[in-house]
C-alpha positions as CSV (number, residue, x, y, z in Angstrom):
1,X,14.8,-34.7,5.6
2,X,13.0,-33.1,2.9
3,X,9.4,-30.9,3.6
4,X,6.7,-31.0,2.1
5,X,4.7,-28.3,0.3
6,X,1.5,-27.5,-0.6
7,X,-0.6,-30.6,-2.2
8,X,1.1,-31.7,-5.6
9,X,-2.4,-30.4,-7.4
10,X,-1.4,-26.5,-6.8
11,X,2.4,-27.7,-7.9
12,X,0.8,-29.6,-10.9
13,X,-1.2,-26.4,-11.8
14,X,1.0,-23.5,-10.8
15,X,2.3,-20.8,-12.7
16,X,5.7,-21.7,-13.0
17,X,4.5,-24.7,-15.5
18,X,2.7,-21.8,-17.8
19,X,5.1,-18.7,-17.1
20,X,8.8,-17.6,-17.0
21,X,11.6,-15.4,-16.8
22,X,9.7,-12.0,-16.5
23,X,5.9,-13.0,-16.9
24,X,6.5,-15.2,-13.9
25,X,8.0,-12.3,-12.4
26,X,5.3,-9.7,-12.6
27,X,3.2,-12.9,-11.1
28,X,5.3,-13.0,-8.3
29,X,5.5,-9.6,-7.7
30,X,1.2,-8.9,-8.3
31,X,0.7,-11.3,-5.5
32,X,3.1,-10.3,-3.1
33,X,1.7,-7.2,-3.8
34,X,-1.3,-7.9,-2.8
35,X,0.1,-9.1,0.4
36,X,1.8,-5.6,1.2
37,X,-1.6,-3.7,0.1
38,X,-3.3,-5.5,2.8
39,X,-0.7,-3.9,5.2
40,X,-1.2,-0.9,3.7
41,X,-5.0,-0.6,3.9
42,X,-4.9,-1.9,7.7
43,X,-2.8,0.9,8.3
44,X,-5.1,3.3,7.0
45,X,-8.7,2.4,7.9
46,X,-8.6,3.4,11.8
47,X,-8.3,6.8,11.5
48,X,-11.1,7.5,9.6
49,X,-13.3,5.2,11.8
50,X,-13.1,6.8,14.6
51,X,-14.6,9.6,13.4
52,X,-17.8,7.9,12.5
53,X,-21.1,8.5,14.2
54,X,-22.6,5.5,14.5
55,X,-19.0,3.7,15.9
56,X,-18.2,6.3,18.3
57,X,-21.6,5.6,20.3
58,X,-21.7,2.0,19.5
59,X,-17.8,1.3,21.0
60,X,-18.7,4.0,24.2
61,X,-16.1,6.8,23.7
62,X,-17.2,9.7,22.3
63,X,-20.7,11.3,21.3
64,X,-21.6,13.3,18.0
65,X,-21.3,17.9,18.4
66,X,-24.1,18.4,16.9
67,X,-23.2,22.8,16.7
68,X,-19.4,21.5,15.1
69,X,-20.5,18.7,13.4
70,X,-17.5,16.2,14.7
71,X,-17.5,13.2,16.8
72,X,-16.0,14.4,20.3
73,X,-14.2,11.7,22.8
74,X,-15.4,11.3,25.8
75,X,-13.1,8.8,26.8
76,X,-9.6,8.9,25.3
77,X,-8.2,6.2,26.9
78,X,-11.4,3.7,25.3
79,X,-10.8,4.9,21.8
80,X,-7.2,4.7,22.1
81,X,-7.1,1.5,23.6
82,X,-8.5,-0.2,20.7
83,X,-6.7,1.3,18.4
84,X,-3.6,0.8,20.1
85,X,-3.6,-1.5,22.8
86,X,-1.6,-3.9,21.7
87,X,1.7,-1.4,21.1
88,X,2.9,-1.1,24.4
89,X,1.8,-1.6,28.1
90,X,-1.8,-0.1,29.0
91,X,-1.5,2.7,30.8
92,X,0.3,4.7,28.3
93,X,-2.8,3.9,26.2
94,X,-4.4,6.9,26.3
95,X,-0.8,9.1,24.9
96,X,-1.3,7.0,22.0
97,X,-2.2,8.6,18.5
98,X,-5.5,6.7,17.4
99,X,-4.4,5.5,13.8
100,X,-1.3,3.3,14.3
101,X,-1.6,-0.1,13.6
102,X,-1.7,-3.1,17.1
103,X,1.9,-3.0,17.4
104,X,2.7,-5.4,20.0
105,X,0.5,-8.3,18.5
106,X,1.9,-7.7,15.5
107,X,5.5,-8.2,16.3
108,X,4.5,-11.4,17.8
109,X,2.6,-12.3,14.7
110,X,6.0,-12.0,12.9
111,X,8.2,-13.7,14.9
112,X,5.7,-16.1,14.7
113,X,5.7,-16.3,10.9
114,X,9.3,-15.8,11.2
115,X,9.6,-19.4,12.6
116,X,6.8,-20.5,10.0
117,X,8.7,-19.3,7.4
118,X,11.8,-20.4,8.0
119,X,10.2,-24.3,8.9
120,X,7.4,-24.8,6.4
121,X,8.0,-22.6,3.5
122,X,7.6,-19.1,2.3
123,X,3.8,-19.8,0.6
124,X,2.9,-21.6,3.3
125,X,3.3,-19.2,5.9
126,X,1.5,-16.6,3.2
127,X,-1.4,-18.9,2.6
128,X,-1.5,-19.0,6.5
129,X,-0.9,-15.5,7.3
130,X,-3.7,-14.4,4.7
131,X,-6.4,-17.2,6.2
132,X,-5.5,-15.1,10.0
133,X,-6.1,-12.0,7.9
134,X,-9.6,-13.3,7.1
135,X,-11.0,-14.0,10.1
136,X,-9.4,-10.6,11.8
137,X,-11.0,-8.6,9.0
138,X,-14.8,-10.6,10.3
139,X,-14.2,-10.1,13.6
140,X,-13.8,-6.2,13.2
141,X,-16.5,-5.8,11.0
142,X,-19.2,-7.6,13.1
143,X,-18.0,-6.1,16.0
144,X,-20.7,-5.0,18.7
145,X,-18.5,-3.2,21.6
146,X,-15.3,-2.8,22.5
147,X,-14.3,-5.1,24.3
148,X,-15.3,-7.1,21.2
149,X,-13.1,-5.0,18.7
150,X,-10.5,-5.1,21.4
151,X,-9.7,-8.6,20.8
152,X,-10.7,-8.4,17.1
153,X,-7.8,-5.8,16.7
154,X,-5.2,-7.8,18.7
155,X,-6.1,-10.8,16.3
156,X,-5.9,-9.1,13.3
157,X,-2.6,-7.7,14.9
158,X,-1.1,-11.1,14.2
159,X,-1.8,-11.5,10.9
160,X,-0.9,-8.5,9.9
161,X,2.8,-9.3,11.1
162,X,3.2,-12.7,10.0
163,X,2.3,-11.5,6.5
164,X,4.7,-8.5,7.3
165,X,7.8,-11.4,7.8
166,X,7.7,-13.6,5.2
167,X,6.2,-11.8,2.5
168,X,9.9,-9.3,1.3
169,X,11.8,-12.8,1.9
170,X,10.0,-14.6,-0.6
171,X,9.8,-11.5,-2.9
172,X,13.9,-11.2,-2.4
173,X,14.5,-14.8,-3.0
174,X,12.5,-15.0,-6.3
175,X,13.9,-11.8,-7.6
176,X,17.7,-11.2,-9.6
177,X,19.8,-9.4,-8.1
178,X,19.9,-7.0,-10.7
179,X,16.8,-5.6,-10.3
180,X,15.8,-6.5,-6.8
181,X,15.4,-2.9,-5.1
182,X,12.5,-2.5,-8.1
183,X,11.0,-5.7,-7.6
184,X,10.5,-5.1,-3.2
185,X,10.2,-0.8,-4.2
186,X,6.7,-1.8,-6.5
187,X,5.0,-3.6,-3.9
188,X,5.7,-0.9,-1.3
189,X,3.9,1.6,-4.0
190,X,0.5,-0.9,-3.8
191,X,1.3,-0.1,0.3
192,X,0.7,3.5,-0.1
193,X,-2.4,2.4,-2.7
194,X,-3.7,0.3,0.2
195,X,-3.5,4.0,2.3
196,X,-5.4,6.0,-0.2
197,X,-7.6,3.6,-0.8
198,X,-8.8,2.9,2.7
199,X,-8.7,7.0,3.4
200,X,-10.9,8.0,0.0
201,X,-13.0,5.2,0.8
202,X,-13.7,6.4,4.2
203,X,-14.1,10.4,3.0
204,X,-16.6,8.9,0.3
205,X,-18.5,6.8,2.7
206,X,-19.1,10.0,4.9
207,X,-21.5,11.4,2.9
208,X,-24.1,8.4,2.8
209,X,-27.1,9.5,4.4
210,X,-27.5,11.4,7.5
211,X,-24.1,10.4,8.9
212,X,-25.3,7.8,11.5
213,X,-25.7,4.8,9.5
214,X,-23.3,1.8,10.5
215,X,-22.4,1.7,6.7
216,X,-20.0,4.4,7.0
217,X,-17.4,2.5,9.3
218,X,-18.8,-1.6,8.9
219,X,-18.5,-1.2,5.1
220,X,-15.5,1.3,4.3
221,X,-13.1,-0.9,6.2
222,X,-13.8,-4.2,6.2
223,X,-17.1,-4.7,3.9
224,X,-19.1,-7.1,5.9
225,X,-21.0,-8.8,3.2
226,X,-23.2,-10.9,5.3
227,X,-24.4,-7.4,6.5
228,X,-24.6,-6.0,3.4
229,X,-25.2,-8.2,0.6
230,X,-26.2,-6.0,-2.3
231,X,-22.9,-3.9,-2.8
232,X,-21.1,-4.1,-6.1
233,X,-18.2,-6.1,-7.1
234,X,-15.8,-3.2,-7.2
235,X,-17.2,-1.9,-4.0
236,X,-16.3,-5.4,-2.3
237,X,-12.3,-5.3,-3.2
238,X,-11.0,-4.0,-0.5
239,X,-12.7,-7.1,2.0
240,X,-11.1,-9.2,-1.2
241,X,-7.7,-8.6,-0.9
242,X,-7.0,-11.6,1.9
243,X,-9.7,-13.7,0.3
244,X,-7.9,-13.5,-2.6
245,X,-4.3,-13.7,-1.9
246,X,-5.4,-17.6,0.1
247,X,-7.0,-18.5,-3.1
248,X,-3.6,-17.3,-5.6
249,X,-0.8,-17.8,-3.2
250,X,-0.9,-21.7,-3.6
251,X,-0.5,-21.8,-7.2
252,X,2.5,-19.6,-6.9
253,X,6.4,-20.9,-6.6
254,X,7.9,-21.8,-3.3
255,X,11.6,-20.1,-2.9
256,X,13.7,-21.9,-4.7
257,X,16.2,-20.9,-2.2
258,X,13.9,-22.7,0.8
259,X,13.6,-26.1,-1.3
260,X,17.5,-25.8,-1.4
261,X,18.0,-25.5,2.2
262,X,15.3,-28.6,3.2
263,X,16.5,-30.9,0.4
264,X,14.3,-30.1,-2.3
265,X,17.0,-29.2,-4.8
266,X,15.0,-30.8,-8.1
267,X,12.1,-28.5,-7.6
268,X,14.5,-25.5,-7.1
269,X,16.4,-26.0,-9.9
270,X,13.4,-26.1,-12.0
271,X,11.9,-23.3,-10.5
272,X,15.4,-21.3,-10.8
273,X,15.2,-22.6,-14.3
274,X,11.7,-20.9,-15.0
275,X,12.5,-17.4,-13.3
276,X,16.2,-16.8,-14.9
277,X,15.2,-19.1,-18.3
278,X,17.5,-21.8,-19.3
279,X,19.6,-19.7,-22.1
280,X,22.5,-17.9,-20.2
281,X,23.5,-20.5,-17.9
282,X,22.5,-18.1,-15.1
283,X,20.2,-20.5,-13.4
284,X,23.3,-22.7,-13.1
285,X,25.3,-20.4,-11.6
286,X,23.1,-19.3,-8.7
287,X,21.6,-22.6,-8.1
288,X,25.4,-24.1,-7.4
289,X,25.6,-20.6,-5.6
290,X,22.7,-21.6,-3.4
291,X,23.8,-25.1,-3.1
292,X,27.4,-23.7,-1.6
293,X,26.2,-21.4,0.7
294,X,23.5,-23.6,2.3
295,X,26.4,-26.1,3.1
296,X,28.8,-23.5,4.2
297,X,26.2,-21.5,6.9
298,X,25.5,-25.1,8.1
299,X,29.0,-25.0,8.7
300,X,29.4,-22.5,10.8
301,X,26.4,-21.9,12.5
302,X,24.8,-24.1,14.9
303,X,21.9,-22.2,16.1
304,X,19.0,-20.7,14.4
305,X,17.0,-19.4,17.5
306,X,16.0,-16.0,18.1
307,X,18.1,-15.9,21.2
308,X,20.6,-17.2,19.6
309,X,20.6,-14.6,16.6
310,X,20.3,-11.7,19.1
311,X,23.3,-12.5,21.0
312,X,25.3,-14.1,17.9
313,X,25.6,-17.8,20.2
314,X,27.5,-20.4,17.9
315,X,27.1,-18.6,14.5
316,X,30.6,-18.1,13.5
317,X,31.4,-15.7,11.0
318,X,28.3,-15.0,10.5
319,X,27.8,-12.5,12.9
320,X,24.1,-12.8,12.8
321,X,23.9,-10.7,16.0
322,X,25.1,-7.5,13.9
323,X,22.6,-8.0,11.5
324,X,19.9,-7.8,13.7
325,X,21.3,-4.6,15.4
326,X,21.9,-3.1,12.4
327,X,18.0,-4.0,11.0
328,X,16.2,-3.0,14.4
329,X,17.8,0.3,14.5
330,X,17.6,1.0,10.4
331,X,13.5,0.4,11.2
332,X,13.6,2.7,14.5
333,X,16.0,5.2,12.5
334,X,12.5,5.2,10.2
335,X,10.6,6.7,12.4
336,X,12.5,9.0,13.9
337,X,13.5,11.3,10.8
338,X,10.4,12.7,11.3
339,X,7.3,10.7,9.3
340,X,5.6,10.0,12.7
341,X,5.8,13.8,13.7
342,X,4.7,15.2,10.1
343,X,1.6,12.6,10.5
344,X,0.8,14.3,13.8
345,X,1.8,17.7,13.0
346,X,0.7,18.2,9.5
347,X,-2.9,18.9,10.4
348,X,-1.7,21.6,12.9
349,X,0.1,23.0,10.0
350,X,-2.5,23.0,7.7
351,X,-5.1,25.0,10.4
352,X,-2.1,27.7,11.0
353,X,-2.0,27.8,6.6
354,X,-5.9,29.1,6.8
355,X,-7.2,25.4,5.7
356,X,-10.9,24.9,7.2
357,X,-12.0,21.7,8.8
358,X,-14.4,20.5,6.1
359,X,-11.0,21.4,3.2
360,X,-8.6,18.8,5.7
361,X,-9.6,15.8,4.4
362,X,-9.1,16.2,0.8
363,X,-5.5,18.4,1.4
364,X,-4.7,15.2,3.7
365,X,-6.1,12.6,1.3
366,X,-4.4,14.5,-1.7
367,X,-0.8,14.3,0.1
368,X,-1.2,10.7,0.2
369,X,-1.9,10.4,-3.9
370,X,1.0,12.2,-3.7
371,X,3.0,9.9,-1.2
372,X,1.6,7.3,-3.5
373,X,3.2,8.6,-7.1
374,X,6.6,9.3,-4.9
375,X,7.1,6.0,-4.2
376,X,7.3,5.0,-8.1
377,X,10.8,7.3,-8.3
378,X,12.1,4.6,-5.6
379,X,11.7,1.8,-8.7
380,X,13.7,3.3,-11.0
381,X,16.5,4.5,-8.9
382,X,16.5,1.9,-5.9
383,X,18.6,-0.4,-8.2
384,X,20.9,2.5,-10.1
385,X,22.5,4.3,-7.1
386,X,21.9,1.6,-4.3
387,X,20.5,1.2,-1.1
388,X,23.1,3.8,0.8
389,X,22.7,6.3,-1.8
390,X,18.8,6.4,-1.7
391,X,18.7,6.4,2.1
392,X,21.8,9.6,2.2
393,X,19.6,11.5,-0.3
394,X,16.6,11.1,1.5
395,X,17.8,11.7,4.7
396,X,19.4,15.3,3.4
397,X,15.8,16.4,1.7
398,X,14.0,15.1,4.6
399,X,16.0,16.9,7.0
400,X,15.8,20.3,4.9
401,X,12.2,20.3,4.8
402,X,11.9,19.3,9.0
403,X,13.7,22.5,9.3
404,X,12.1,24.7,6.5
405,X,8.7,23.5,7.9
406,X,9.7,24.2,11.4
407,X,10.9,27.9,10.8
408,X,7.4,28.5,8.5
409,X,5.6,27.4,11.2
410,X,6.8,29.3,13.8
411,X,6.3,32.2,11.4
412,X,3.3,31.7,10.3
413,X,1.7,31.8,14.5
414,X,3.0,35.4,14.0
415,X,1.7,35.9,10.9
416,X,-1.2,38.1,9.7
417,X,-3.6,39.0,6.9
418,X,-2.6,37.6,3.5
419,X,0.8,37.3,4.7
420,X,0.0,34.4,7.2
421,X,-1.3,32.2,4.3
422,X,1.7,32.8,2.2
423,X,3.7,31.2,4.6
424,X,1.4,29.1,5.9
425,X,1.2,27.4,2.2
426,X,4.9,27.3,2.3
427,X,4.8,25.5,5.0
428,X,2.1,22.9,4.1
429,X,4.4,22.8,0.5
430,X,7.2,21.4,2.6
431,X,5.0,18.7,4.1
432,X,4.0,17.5,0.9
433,X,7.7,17.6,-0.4
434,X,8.7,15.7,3.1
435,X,6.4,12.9,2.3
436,X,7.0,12.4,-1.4
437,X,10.9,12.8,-0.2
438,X,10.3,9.6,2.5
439,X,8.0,7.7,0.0
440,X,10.9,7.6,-2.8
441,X,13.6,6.9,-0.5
442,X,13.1,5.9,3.5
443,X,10.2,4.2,2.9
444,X,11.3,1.0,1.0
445,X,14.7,0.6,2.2
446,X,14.1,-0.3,5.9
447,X,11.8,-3.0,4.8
448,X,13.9,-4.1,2.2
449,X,17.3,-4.3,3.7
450,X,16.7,-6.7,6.2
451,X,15.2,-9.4,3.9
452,X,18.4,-9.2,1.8
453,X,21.0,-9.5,4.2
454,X,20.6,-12.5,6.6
455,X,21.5,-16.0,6.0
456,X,18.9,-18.3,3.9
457,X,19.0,-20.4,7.4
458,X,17.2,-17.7,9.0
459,X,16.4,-15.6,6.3
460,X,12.7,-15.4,7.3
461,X,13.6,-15.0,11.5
462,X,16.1,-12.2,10.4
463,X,13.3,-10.0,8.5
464,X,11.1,-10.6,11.3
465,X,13.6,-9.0,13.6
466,X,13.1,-5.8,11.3
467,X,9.4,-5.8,12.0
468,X,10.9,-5.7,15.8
469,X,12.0,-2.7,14.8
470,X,9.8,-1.1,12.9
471,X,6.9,-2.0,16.5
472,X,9.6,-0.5,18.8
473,X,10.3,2.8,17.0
474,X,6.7,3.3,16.1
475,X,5.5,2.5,19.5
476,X,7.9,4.8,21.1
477,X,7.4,7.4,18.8
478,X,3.1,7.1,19.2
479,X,4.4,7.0,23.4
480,X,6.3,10.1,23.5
481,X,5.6,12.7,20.5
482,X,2.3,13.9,21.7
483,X,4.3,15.1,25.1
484,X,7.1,16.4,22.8
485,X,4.8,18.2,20.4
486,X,2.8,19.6,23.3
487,X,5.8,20.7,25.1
488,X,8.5,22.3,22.2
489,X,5.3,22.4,19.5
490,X,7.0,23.3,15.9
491,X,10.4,23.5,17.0
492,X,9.8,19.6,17.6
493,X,10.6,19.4,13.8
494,X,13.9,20.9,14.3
495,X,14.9,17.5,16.0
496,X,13.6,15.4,13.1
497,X,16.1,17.3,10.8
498,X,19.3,17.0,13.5
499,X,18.0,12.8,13.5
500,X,18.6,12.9,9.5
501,X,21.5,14.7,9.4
502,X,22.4,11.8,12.4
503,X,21.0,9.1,10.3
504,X,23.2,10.0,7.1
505,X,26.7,9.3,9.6
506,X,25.3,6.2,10.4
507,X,24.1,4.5,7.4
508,X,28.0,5.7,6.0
509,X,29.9,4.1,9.0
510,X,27.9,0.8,9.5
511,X,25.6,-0.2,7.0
512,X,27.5,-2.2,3.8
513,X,25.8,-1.9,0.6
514,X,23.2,-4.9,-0.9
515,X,23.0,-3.3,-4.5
516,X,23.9,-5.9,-7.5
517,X,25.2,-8.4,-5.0
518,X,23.8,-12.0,-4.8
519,X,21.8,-13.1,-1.7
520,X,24.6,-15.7,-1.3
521,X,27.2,-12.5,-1.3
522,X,26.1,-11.4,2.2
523,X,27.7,-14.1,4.2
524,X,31.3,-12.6,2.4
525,X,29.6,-9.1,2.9
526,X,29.2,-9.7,6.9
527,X,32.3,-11.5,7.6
528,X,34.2,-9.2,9.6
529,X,35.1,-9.0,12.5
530,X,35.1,-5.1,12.4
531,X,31.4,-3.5,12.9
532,X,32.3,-0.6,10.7
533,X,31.5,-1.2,6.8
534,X,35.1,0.1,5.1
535,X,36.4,-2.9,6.9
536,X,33.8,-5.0,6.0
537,X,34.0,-4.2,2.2
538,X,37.8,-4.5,2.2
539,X,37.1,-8.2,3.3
540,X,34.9,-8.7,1.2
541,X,36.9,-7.9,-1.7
542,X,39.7,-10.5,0.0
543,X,37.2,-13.6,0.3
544,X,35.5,-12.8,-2.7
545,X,39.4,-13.5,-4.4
546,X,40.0,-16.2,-2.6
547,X,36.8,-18.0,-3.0
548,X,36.2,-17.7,-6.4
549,X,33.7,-20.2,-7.2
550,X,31.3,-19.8,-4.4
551,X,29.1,-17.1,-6.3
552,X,29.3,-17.3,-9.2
553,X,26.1,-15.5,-10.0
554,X,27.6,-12.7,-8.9
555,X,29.4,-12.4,-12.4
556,X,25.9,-11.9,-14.9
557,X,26.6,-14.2,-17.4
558,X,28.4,-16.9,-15.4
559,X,27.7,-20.2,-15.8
560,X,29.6,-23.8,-14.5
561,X,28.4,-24.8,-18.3
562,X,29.1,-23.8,-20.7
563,X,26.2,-22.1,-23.3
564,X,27.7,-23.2,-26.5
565,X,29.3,-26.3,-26.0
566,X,27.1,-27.9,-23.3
567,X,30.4,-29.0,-21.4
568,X,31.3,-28.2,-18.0
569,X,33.8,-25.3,-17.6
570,X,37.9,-25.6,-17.0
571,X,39.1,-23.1,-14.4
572,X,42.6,-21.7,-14.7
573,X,43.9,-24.4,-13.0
574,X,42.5,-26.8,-15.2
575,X,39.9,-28.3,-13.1
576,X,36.2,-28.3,-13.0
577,X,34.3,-25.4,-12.4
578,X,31.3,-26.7,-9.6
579,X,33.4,-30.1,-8.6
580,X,34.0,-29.8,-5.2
581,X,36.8,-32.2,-4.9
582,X,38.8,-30.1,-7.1
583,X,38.1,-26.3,-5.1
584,X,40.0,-25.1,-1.9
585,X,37.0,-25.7,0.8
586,X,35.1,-22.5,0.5
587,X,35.3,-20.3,3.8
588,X,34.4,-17.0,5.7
589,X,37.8,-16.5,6.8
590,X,40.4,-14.8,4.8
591,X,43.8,-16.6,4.4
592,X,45.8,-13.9,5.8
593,X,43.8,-13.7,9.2
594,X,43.6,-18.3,9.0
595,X,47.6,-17.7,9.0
596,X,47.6,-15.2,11.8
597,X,45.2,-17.7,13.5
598,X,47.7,-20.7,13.1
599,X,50.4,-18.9,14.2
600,X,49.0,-17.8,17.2
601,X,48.3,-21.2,17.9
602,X,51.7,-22.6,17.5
603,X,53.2,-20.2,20.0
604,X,51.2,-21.1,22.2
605,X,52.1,-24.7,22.1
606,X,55.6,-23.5,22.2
């Protein structure tokens, strides 16, 4: 039974009936966008709050030093805790860094919108997510103690990941697959925007008065208007973003590959017809390409649940349960070549280079311009050398600089005179080129990857399971690297560099490649038996032979009519390209091994 979408005014009015083909693109992508800036600026505004005056004596942790001019804690485990509470269990609260985002509430928040997206709709979940956004964003700026902001963090926590679930599906399902890497890579650069602009608004902010106005931390990160009614419109965009995306999302177009799969195959068409234009045949092609895979996961799975997709129960060839593995662990790989520890370390770094407190801010806000710009190198090459390429690149200059920063540190604690700054500025050089390294390669791909390559049955569970991920190696990285730092201190950094060179084997042994394939492809792409990917691309190549006409997309160009003539298409054996009477049914099993399998069978009834 068909689902309903938003009311038929927003459907009436959208943008697909006013753009197409690439205007309706850059649509798309601008509110999507907007979706992953929020995520962005979350990420970033803690940090500098906590070093506010006015919120340190207000939430009961820490007092202002008058003689170093700082706010000192009092009571790590408080400021901490509401930071971070939600990651992981409480009392490893207070080893917690105090500018990661609520971890635990927002992997519930995307399985949650997981399950929302996969039921309801991609925009609905979005429209959904964004309202939870709204009222997070109130309840931290209003708040009046901790216990308060506690709870408003957890909230916001939730939001955060249901917006974090669906929000790469629907940009992967509206995108070709041509170009797809650029389309998810763009959004990830208004991420990083969402990071500077939360950090520069903060450092701006600081200077308002004497320091202990509630401006500085009310206003910079969540812009309570009702508190502060006379700002300026440009000063109220950041409290805008969620407000805004509710309002835009509704006119946008729902997946066409989620109408598909509930029913709603006249509105996907059209809305196929709108982003890939009517002119080439192409929206054709991957529409009967959607149509064919919908009926042949329904074939062989026969459960969606997340239990089910963890332990692969009843999906067939599928092998949904590899997929998650393989997701989870790209997102925990993530974190683990080093970002977390250059977060944490970098200022160290930047004290042993010479670099005074009150110069910290801007050589920390200036690496994030530069994070920022990096990422724009991931949109022009994401789509040219592919998904392995980008992560083996960036894994190799990554784990170079852990290494060269490692030794420059350790030389620059023995250091002295002009010599110690030298190095010390070689050593803050290989920070920056660490970051800009991760923002052009590690940065997208991870999030990417796992909205590209599960079935559109569970499209929107399987990217939630990379948010799982992405919670688990964040929260153990927060948990342990403080203890690690303290213990092994620079030389810390020479096991981020061993992880990439690790991480390179890895991607090369298990992870196939998503570049220029079809969404649709992936079912071929995973039906293996084998975990290891040379076997998975060699059966690929077999199933793709043998079932020729189930994506068609696949081929640019390829249409089941034909552009000139306006008939349907003969195949070589003179049939109908698209008639399903007249095609061998369509499987994930390769001919060879369903031969193997029937002979196995009749020796046993022998």
């Amino acid at each position: 039974m068909a689902i309903a979408g938003p009311p038929s005014f927003f459907q009436q009015h959208g943008v697909a009936n006013k753009l197409q083909k690439r205007s309706l693109l850059v649509a798309v992508n601008l509110v999507a966008g907007l979706s992953i800036f929020f995520f962005g600026y979350d990420q970033g505004v803690m940090a500098g709050v906590n070093t506010t005056r006015d919120y340190a004596r207000l939430m009961g942790f820490g007092h202002f030093d008058v003689a170093d001019q700082l706010v000192k804690v009092d009571k790590p485990l408080l400021q901490g805790g509401i930071v971070s509470l939600p990651k992981l269990e409480y009392r490893h609260i207070v080893r917690l860094t105090a500018s990661r985002l609520p971890c635990t509430s927002t992997l519930v928040g995307a399985l949650w919108g997981g399950w929302l997206g996969d039921r309801f709709g991609r925009i609905s979940t979005i429209g959904f997510g964004a309202l939870w956004a709204i009222v997070g964003a109130a309840l931290q700026c209003s708040a009046m103690n901790a216990e308060w902001m506690f709870c408003a963090r957890v909230f916001n926590g939730v939001g955060t990941g249901i917006l974090n679930a669906i929000t790469p599906v629907w940009a992967t399902e509206t995108a070709s697959h041509t170009s797809r890497g650029a389309f998810v890579s763009i959004e990830f650069t208004l991420n990083i925007f969402g990071v500077v602009v939360a950090y520069w608004l903060e450092y701006g902010t600081s200077f308002y008065g004497d320091g202990t106005s509630a401006f500085i931390w009310r206003y910079a990160p969540f812009s309570d208007h009702q508190r502060i009614p006379l700002l300026t419109d440009v000063l109220q965009i950041p409290d805008s973003v969620p407000n805004s995306l509710f309002c835009v999302v509704w006119f946008m177009p729902e997946s066409p590959r989620w109408l598909t799969k509930v029913g709603r195959e006249d509105e996907a068409r059209f809305i196929l017809g709108r982003l890939r234009g009517e002119d080439e045949g192409l929206a054709d092609a991957e529409f009967q390409d959607i149509k064919n895979v919908v009926k042949l996961e329904r074939e062989n799975s026969q459960r969606s649940s997340y239990f089910a997709m963890l332990f692969g129960l009843k999906q067939g060839k599928l092998h949904t349960a590899r997929r998650v593995q393989l997701v989870v662990w790209l997102q925990i790989l993530q974190e683990w070549i080093g970002i977390a520890g250059i977060t944490i370390y970098g200022p160290e770094i930047f004290t042993l280079a010479g670099i005074g407190s009150s110069d910290r801010q801007w050589v920390a806000g200036l690496n994030n311009i530069t994070y920022m710009f990096a990422t724009l190198l991931c949109v022009f090459t994401l789509d040219r050398i592919g998904r392995r390429w980008t992560l083996y690149w960036g894994a190799a200059g990554q784990g170079i600089c852990c290494f060269c920063a490692g030794g420059l540190a350790y030389a620059t604690k023995n250091a002295t005179g002009s010599y110690r700054e030298h190095v010390g500025g070689a050593a803050v050089f290989f920070v920056y080129l660490y970051t800009a390294i991760f923002g052009a390669t590690w940065l997208t791909v991870p999030w990417l990857y796992p909205a590209e390559i599960f079935p559109l049955e569970i499209r929107a569970k399987g990217n939630a399971w990379g948010v799982v991920g992405w919670s688990i190696g964040n929260g153990w990285c927060v948990l342990l690297l403080p203890t690690i730092f303290a213990r092994l201190s620079e030389s810390t950094l020479y096991i981020f560099g061993g992880v990439n060179v690790l991480s390179i084997i890895v991607v090369w042994a298990l992870y196939p490649e998503t570049n220029q394939r079809t969404l649709e492809e992936m079912n071929l792409v995973f039906a293996a038996d084998s975990i290891w990917n040379w076997d998975a691309e060699k059966n690929y190549r077999v199933l793709l032979e043998e079932n020729p006409n189930l994506v068609r997309a696949a081929r640019r160009g390829s249409s089941v009519v034909d552009p000139e003539t306006g008939l349907a298409k003969i195949d070589r054996h003179g049939s109908v390209e698209g008639d399903e009477k007249s095609e061998r049914r369509s499987s994930l099993v390769a001919r060879g091994e369903e031969r193997r399998a029937s002979l196995v069978a009749g020796e046993k009834k022998v």
